[in-house]
C-alpha positions in Angstrom: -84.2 55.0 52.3 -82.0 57.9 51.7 -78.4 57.7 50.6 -77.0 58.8 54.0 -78.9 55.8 55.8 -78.0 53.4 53.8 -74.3 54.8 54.2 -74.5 54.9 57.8 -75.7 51.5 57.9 -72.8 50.0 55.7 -70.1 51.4 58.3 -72.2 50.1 61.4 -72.0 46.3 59.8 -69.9 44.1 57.6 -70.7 40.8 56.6 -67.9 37.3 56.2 -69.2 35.4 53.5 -67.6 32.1 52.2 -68.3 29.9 49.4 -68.3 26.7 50.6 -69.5 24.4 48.1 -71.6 22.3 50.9 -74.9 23.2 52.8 -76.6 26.9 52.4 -76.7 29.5 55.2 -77.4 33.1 56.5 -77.0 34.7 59.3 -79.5 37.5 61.1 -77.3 39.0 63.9 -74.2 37.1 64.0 -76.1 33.6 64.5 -75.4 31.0 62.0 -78.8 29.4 60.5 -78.3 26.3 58.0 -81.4 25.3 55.5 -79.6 21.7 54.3 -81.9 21.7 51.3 -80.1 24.1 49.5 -76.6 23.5 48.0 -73.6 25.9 46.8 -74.4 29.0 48.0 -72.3 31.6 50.5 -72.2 31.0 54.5 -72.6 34.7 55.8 -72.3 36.0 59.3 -72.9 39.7 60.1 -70.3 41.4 62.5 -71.8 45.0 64.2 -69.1 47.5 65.1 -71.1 50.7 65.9 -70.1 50.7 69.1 -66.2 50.6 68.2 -64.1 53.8 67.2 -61.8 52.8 64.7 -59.5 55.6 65.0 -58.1 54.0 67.8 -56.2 50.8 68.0 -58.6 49.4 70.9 -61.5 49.6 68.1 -58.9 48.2 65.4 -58.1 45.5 67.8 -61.5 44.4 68.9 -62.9 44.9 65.2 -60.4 42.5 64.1 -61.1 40.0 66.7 -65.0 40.0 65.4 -63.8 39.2 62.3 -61.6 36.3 63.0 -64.0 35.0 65.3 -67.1 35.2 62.2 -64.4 34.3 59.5 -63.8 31.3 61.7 -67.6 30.3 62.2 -68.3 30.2 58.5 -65.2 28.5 57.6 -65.7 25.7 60.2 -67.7 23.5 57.6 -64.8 23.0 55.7 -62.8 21.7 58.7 -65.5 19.4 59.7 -66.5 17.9 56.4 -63.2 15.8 56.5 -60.0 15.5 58.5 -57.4 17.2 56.6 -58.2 20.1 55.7 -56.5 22.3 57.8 -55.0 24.2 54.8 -58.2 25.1 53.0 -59.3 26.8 56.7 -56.7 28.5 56.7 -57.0 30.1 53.4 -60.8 30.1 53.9 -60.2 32.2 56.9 -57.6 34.3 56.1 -59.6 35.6 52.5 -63.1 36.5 54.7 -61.0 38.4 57.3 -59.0 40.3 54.5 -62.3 40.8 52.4 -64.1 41.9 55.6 -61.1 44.6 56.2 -61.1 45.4 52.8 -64.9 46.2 52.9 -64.7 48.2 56.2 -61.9 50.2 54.4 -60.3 52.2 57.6 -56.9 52.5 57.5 -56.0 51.7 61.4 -58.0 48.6 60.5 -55.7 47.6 57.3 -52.7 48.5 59.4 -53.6 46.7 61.9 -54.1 43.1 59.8 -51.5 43.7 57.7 -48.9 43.3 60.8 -50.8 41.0 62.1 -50.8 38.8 58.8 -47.1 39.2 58.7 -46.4 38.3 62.2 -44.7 41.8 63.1 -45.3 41.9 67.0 -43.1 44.9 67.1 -45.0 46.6 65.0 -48.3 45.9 66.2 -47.1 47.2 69.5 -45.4 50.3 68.0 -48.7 51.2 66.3 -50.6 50.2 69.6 -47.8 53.0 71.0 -48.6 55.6 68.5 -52.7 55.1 68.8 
């Protein structure tokens, strides 16, 4: 495989991982598949986002609403293991969404979670106004 593929292929996918201490997993196109034999290893769940352009805050947006939604699957073992744990979640969450933004490294994208992270409605809709 040529370097351009495997380039193109990188910005067409990112994956949420989590280290979760508790059952294995891996995902093959955003389903979750658990093998309870093995312990300790990373929850994954692929996100595809060729079909979004992320120059513009309706790709941003719905991007970002892919992550949450895959940072939330393979965080959800924490939550269920034992009442409680809402914090843990939380942070749980909020690192694979950041990491996922991070690895997707588009700016509109880092804008847009930023603001959102901070609560800043009026920004998020100024930048939805300027995109």
């Amino acid at each position: 495989m040529n370097t351009t593929m495997v380039t193109t292929a990188r910005a067409m996918t990112v994956c949420i991982a989590a280290a979760l201490g508790c059952n294995a997993a891996e995902t093959f196109a955003g389903s979750l598949s658990y093998d309870e034999t093995v312990a300790g290893t990373s929850l994954k769940y692929v996100v595809q986002f060729s079909d979004l352009d992320l120059s513009r805050i309706e790709g941003a947006t719905a991007l970002y609403g892919r992550l949450r939604y895959a940072a939330r699957m393979v965080c959800e073992p924490i939550q269920s293991q034992q009442l409680g744990l809402a914090e843990k979640y939380r942070a749980c969450v909020d690192k694979a969404i950041a990491d996922a933004v991070a690895s997707v490294n588009r700016p509109l994208l880092s804008q847009y979670l930023q603001l959102h992270t901070k609560g800043d409605r009026a920004g998020l809709l100024q930048l939805a106004k300027a995109h």
